[in-house]
N, C-alpha and C positions, 0 to 999 in steps of 0.2 A: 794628476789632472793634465794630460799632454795634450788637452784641447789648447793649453794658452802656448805652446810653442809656436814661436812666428807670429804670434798674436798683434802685435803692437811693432812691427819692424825690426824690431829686437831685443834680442835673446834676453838682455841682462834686463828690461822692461818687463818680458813676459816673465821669467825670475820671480823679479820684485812683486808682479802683483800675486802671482802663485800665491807667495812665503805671506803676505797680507789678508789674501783667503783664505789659506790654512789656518793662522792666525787666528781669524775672526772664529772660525769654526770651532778650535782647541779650545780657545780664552772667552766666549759667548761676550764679547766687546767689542766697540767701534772705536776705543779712546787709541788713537795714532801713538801716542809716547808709548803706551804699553804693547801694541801690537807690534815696535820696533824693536822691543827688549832692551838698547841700549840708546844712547842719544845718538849715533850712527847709524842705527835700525831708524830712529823715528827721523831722522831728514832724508835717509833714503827712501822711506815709505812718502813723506811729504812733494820730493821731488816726481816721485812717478805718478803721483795724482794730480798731480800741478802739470805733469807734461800734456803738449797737445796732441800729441800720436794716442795718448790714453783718451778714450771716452766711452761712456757707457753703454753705446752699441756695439763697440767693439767687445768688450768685456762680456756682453749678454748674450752674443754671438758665439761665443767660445763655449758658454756654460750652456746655450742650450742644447749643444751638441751630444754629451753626455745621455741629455734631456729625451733627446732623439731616437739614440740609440737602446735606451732600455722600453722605451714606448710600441717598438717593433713588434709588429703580431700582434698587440694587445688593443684590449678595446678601452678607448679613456675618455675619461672626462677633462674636458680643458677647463678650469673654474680660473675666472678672472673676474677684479675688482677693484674698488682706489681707496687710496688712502693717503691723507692726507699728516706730513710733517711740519708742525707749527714752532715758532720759536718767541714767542709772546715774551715782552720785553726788552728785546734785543733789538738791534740797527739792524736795518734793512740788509744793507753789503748785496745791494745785489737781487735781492730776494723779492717778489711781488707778493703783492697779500694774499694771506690763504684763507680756509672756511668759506662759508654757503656769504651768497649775496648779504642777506643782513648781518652777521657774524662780521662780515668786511665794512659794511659803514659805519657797524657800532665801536666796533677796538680793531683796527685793519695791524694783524699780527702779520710778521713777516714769515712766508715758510716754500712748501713745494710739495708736489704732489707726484704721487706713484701708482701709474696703474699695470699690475702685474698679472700672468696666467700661471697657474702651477700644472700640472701635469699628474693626474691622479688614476689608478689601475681601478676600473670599475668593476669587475669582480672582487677584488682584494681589498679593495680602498687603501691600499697602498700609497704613500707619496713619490713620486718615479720620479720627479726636479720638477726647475722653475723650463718654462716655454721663452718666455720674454717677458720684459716691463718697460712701460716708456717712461720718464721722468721729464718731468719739466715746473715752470716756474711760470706765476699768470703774469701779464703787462702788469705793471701800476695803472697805465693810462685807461678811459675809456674807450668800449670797443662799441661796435654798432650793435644794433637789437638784433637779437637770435634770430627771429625771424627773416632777417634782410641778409644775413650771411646764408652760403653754401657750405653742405654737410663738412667736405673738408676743412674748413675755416674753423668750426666748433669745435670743442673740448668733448663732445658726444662722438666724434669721428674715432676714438679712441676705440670704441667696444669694435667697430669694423672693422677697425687696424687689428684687433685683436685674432677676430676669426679669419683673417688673409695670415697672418703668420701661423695661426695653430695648422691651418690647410696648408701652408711651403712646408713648415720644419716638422709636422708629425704626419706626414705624406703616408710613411711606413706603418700605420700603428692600423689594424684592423680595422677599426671604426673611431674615429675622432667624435665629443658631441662637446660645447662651447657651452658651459653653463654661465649664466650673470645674475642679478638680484633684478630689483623693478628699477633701477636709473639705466641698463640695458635695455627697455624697453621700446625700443627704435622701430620704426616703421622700415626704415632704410636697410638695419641691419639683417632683417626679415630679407627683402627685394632684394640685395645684391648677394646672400648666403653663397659662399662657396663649393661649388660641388661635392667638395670633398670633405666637408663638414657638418655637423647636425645642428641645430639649436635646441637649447633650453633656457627659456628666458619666464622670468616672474612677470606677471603683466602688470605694469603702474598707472596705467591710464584706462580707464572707459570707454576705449574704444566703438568708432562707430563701426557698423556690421551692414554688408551689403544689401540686406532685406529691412534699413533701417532702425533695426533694433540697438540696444546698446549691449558690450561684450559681457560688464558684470553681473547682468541679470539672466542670460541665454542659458545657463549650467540649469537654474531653479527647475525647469519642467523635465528635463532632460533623467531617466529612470538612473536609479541607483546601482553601481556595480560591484560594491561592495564596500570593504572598512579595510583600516591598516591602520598600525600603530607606527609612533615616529616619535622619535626620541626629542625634545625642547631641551635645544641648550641651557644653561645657565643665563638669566639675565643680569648676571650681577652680584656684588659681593656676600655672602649668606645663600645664595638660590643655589638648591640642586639639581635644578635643571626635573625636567619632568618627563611622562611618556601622554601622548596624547592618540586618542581613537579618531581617526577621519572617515568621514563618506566619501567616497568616491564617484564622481561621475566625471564621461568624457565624450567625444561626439566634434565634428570640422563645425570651424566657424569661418566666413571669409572676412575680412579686415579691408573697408575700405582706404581708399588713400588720406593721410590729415585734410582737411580743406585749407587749413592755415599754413602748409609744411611745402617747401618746394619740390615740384616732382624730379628735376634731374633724373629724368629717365625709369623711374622707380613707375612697379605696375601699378595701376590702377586699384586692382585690388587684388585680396592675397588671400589662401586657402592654407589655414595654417588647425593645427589641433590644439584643442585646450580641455585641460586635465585640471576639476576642481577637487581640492581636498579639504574638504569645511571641519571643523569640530563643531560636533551638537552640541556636547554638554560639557563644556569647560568647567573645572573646579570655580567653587566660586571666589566670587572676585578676581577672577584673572581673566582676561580675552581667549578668546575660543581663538585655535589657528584656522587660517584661512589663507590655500595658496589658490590662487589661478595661474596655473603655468603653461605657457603659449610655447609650441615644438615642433618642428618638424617632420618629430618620429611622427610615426603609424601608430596609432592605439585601438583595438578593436578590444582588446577584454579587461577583466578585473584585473587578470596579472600585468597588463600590458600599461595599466593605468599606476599599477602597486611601484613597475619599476621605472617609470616614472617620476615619481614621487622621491623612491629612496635615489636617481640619479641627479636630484635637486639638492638633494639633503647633502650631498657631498661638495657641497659648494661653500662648506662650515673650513673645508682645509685649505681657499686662500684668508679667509679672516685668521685663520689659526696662524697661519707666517707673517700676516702684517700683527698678531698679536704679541710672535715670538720675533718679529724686526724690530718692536716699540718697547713696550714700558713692562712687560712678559719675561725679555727677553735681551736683544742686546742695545736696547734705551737709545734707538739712535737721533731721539728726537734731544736728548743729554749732552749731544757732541759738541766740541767747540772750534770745528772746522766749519768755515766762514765762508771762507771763497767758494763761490758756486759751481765753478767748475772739479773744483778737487771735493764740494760736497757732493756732488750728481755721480762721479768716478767711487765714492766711498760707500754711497746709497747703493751701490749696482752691488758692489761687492756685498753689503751687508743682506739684499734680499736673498742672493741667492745662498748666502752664508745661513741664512734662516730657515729657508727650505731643508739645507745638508744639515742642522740640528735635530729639527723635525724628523727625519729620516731617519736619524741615529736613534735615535728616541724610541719612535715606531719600530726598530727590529728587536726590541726585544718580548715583543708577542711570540716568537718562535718562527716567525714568517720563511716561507722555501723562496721566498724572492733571491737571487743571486745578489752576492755579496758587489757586483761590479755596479750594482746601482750606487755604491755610495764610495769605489772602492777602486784604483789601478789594476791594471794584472800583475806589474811590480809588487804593489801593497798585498794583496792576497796571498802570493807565494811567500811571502815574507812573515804574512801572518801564519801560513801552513807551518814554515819552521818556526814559529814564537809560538804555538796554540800549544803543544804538548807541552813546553814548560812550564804550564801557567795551573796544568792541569794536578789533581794528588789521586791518590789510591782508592779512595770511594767513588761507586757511580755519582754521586751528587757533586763531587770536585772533579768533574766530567766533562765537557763538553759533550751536549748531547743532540745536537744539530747536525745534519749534513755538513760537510767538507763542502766548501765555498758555499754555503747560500747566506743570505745579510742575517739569519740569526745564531749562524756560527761565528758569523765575525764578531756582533755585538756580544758574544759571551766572550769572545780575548778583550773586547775593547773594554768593558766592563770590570773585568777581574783586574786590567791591568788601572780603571779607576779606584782599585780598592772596595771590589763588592764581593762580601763570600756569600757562597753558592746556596748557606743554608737559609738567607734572609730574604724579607719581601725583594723583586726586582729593582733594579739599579735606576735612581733617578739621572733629571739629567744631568745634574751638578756632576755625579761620578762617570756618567757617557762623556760627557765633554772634558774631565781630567781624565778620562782613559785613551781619550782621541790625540787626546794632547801629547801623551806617553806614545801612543802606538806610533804616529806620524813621525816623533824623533826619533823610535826605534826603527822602524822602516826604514827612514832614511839612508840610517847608520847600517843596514843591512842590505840597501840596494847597490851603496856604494863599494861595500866590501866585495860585492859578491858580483861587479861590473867587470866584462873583459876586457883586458888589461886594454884593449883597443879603443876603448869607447871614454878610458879614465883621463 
């Protein structure tokens, strides 16, 4: 990762957070004693998240760099979302109450919140990195009525922030499109869209509609353009998760301005496309899906409506990193680092540490995605000379992958977890013990094999 060199003023800083990333990534853990290996590792890990030259823009600065670079040429989906870290029972130290408004006057838990973009290959559905995340902590105090603040002043200013940086740092990427659930559902985020970005946003409100009508009924008259099936996540512990049949219909709606909502310059009204995908005949007892999802693309046909729909659907891979940051994954809600500044500096580290799991994970489908999405040019050559020893005399104890792309790596990183070749694929408990091996061995190979100049 020689995104963190110079990172943080210096060297032996950018170092220490390196060895702490790696760390989280090898070891699928936020606990500091163990990510130090020794009591010398865990106060030098404690000192460089306590320093003030460390903070989490700078750290998320670094890592979307990477982010950037494999996003190049490619057409992606930016999915961003929040999620919230609670720590119920605990002293405050700092911390302002978290959960929705009633959740806060009923038991006001202390915690922080995290709203993150990941970076996802819309052909492939591929995980390509984190974008950015901002972290912050609400006042205790009271603030004025939503309505009486400006957009910027709001916790809602977030999803905007979100589509100005996908538009600076994936500049390079073919087509950029910004997908959110229904709390994205901003009028604003609409009116000031960046050129250089698309939207796909869930609609959460009823919006009124220029010809006075209202938005959720305008689909109903509107001709059918066909059906598509879509996968239903799992809701929960027992659920297999389902496949459900949609209708399709789609057709411009204009969106007038809220009457309640400040204009700050925001147009009057907005000519935006909305894509309905109803289920008729849900199983019974279970809700039929029902998306209206409001975008900027162009939709003229059924296919145009189809991708659409599955470019929504890939909005499951930032739940899936706050699923693999949390109670899934590396439990950072578990931590017993307190102080808020070296907690916000360890958050940063742990999302994008949950992204690079996720990723490890995902190349063992076979993927031709190049090994440098998850991977040094150091590390690859390193892995080139480690990949034949790993390998035996049958095709099956083979590597049977391309030479560098991410699922020839993940068959070294894998073998070197202890997975032989003839059993179902390697979960992640054995990707993240083979990550763990490969990264020390790397190491131990880059050093040896450095001109004497550089040693």
């Amino acid at each position: 990762m020689d995104d963190f060199v110079g990172a943080y003023g210096d060297k032996r800083r950018s170092a220490a957070m390196l060895r702490l990333y790696g760390a989280m990534v090898e070891q699928g853990s936020v606990v500091v004693r163990k990510l130090g290996g020794d009591r010398g590792g865990e106060l030098a890990a404690h000192r460089v998240l306590s320093s003030a030259r460390v903070t989490p823009t700078m750290t998320l600065r670094c890592l979307s760099r990477g982010t950037a670079a494999a996003c190049v040429g490619r057409r992606i989906v930016a999915a961003q979302d929040t999620t919230e870290v609670n720590f119920p029972g605990r002293q405050s130290r700092g911390l302002g109450p978290a959960g929705n408004r009633s959740a806060r006057l009923a038991s006001p838990a202390p915690g922080f919140l995290i709203h993150a973009m990941v970076a996802v290959d819309a052909e492939s559905e591929a995980m390509l990195g984190l974008v950015d995340a901002e972290i912050w902590t609400r006042e205790a105090t009271a603030v004025d009525p939503r309505r009486d603040r400006m957009m910027a002043d709001k916790e809602s200013q977030r999803w905007l922030s979100g589509a100005d940086v996908a538009a600076e740092r994936l500049s390079d990427a073919a087509e950029c499109i910004v997908v959110g659930d229904r709390e994205s559902d901003i009028y604003a985020l609409f009116s000031r869209r960046p050129a250089a970005v698309q939207l796909l946003v869930r609609a959460g409100q009823n919006r009124a509609l220029d010809d006075g009508t209202r938005l959720f009924g305008v689909a109903a008259s509107w001709p059918v353009l066909g059906t598509q099936a879509v996968d239903v996540p799992p809701r929960g512990p027992g659920d297999r998760g389902r496949q459900a049949v949609v209708t399709l219909r789609a057709g411009t709606v204009i969106l007038r301005h809220p009457r309640n909502g400040r204009c700050e310059g925001d147009a009057p009204s907005l000519a935006v496309t909305l894509v309905e995908a109803s289920e008729d005949h849900p199983p019974a007892g279970q809700a039929g899906l029902h998306w209206r999802l409001l975008t900027s693309l162009a939709v003229h046909t059924a296919d145009d409506a189809r991708e659409v729909v599955r470019l929504y659907r890939l909005r499951w891979r930032i739940e899936q990193t706050f699923r693999m940051l949390k109670t899934d994954g590396l439990r950072l809600e578990e931590t017993q680092t307190a102080d808020p500044h070296r907690l916000f500096n360890l958050a940063a580290l742990a999302t994008a540490a949950a992204v690079r799991i996720i990723q490890l994970v995902d190349a063992r489908d076979g993927s031709t995605r190049p090994a440098s999405d998850v991977a040094t040019d150091l590390q690859i050559t390193a892995a080139a000379a480690l990949g034949p020893t790993l390998e035996g005399k049958t095709a099956r104890q083979c590597n049977p992958h391309p030479a560098g792309s991410l699922a020839w790596m993940s068959w070294i990183v894998a073998r070197l977890g202890g997975w032989n070749c003839y059993y179902k694929p390697p979960g992640p408990k054995t990707m993240r013990d083979g990550w763990q091996r490969f990264a020390a061995i790397a190491d131990e190979y880059i050093l040896a094999n450095k001109p004497q100049s550089d040693v």
